[in-house]
N, C-alpha and C positions, 0 to 999 in steps of 0.2 A: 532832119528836124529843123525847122525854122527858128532862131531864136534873135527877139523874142517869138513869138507864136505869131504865126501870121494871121490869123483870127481875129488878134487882138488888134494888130497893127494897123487891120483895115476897116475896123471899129473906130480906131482913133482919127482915123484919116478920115471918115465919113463924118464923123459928130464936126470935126474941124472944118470939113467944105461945107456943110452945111444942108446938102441934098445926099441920096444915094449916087455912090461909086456907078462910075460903067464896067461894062465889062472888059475892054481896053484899059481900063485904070485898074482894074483887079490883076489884070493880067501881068500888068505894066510890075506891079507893085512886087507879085508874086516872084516874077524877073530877076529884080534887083533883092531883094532882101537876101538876106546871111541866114544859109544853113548850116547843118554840120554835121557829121557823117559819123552815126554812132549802132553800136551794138544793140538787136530788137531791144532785149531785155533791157535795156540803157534808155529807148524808147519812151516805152511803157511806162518803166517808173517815173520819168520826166512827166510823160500826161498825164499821170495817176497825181503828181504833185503839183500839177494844173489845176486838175479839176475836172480838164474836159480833154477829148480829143481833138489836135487841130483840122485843120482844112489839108483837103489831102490836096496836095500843088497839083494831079492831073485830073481833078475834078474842081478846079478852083473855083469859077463863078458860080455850077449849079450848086456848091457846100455853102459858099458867100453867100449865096440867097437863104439857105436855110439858115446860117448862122446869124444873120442880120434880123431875120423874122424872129428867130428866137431869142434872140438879146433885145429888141424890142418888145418883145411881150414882157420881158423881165425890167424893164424899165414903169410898165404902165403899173 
């Protein structure tokens, strides 16, 4: 599990450049961030108290895209 959520991370990093992320910079980002290595059930309840599920790290850009589409429509 990513914490914070890598979702989020690459939300904030996108509003702050100011264009969409590449895919090298998703990848990049995915790379470096802090995970931590817990129990399914430990999981679950973490996403459940998110809200969402994150981005699954070996699907990272094609989730990124969905997650950006979708969090843009939540913005309009």
């Amino acid at each position: 599990m990513f914490i914070p959520a890598l979702v989020a991370i690459l939300l904030n990093l996108e509003r702050k450049k100011g264009t969409p992320l590449t895919e090298n910079e998703v990848l990049s980002v995915r790379d470096k961030s802090m995970c931590a290595t817990m129990r399914v059930s430990m999981a679950r309840a973490l996403a459940e108290s998110r809200g969402y599920d994150d981005i699954d790290p070996e699907n990272a850009w094609n989730d990124w895209q969905i997650a950006r589409t979708r969090s843009a429509g939540r913005e309009q």
